[in-house]
N, C-alpha and C positions, 0 to 999 in steps of 0.2 A: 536603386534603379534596377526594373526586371532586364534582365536578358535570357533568349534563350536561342534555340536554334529549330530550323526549318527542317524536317524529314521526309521523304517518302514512305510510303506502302510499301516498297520493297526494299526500301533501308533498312524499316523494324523489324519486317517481316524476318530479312539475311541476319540482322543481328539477335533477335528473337532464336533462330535457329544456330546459328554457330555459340550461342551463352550456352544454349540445352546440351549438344554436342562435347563443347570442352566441359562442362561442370557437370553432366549425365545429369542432368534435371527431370526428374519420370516423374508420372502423378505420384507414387507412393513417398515419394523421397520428402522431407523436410530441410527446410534451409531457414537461419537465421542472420536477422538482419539488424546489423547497429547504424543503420545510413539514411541521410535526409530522404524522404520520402519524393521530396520534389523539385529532385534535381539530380541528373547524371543516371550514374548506378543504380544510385537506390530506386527513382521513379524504373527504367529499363529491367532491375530485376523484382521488383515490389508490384509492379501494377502490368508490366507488357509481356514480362515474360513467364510469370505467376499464370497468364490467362494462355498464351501461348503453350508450355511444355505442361503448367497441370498441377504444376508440384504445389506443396502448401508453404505458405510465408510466412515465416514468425516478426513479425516487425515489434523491434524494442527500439524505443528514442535513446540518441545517444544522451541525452539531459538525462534522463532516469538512469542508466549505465552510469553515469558521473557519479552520481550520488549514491549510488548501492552496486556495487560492482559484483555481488551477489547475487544478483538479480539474473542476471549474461548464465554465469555457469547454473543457477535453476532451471532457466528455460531449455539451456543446452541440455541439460539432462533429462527433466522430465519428458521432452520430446525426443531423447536418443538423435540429436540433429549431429549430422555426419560434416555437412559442411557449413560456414558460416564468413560473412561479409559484413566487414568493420569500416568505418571509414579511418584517415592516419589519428587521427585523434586518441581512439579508442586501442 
């Protein structure tokens, strides 16, 4: 069963702005991602806040992480990503 929840414009907008702030999220910066793309975190820093602060998004699924967990630290390197967001799984 879908569930999800209702936001405002200036929910996103506040949360959009205080991720950028605590995480210094700048266009140059890179950030990787092991988290569902469509749901929580991962949508709010993969699609909202990617467009909001600018920065580039490495989205790896956590299914391919499972299975080649070599995969995580190539990306991490090749793109020199400073910071990175897992869900507890991973």
């Amino acid at each position: 069963m879908l569930a999800g929840i209702k936001m405002s414009h200036a929910a996103v907008t506040s949360l959009c702005r205080s991720m950028k702030l605590a995480c210094e999220l700048y266009p140059s910066r890179h950030i990787a991602l092991c988290l569902d793309p469509y749901c929580g975190l991962g949508f709010a820093l993969w699609c909202l806040s990617s467009i909001y602060s600018g920065h580039h998004s490495i989205l790896i699924p956590p299914s391919e992480v499972e299975v080649n967990p070599g995969l995580w630290l190539t990306a991490v390197s090749q793109y020199r990503v400073r910071d990175t967001f897992c869900s507890y799984g991973m």
